[in-house]
N, C-alpha and C positions, 0 to 999 in steps of 0.2 A: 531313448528309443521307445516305440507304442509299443504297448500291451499286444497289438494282435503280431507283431514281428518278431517278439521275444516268445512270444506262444508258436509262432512258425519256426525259429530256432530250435527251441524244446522241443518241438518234433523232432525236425532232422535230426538233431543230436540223440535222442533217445533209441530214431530207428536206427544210427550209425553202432552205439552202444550195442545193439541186440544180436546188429550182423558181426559186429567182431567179437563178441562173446561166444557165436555159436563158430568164427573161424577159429578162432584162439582154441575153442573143443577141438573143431575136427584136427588141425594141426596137432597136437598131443597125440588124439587116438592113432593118427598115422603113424607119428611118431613109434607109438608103441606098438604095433603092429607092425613094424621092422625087426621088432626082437625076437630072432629065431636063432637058438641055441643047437638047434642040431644042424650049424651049416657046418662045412670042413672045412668046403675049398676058400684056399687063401683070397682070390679074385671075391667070393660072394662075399664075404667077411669084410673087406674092403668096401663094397657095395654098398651095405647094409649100414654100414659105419657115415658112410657119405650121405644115404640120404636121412637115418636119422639126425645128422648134424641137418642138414638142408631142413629140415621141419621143424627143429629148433629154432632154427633163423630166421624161417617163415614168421614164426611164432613169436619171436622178438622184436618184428615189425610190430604184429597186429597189437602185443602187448602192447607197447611204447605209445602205439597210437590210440586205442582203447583208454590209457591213462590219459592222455591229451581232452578224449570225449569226455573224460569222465570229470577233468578237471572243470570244462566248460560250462558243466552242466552246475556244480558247484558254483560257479562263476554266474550263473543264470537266478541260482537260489539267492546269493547276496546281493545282488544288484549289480554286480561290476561286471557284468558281460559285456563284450563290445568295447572295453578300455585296453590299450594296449599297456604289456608289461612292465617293458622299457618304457615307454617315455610319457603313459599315461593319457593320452590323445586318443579320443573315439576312432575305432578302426572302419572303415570304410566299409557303407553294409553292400557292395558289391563285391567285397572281400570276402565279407563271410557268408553273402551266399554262396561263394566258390569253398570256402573251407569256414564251415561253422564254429570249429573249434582254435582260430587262427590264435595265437597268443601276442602276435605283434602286428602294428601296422605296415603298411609295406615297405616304408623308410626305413622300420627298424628292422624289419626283417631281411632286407638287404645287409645293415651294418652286421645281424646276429649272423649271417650266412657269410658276410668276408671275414669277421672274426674267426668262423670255423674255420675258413681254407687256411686263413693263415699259421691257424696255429697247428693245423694236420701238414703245412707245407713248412 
């Protein structure tokens, strides 16, 4: 891949990096700012409980996916950006303009995606 496409990936990726760093903050602070100890009623209790789980889980996107950027970028320092995981084959740079941090090509990423249902089914 040129120099000046792997210097437009490290962009993306780093701006992608900065916005989910500051989601992954705000998601916590919400988080914790659900913790109010002087509630009674059984309903707010309940509430409270639900959306802190719910900003947890926000939060466990952004992680997940944050790890993905971060891998890529890693992936950008060694040289092997743009190889796919599985089966090693340059990944399509129409691919990774849609997702900069793809890990597989779209062949595999189909097989990695039946693998999942199958094994969730």
């Amino acid at each position: 891949m040129r120099k000046d496409r792997l210097a437009y990936f490290k962009k993306r990726l780093l701006e992608k990096q900065h916005q989910l760093v500051e989601e992954v903050g705000r998601t916590a602070v919400y988080g914790k700012d659900q913790e109010d100890d002087s509630i009674k009623d059984l309903g707010d209790q309940a509430n409270t409980a639900y959306t802190r789980e719910f900003f947890f889980e926000l939060g466990n996107g952004d992680r997940r996916l944050l790890r993905e950027v971060v891998s890529a970028l890693q992936k950008l320092e060694e040289g092997s950006f743009g190889s796919c995981e599985r089966c090693g084959e340059a990944i399509a740079e129409k691919r990774l303009d849609a997702l900069p941090f793809a890990r597989y090509c779209i062949d595999c990423q189909r097989l990695v995606e039946e693998e999942q249902r199958t094994a969730a089914g």
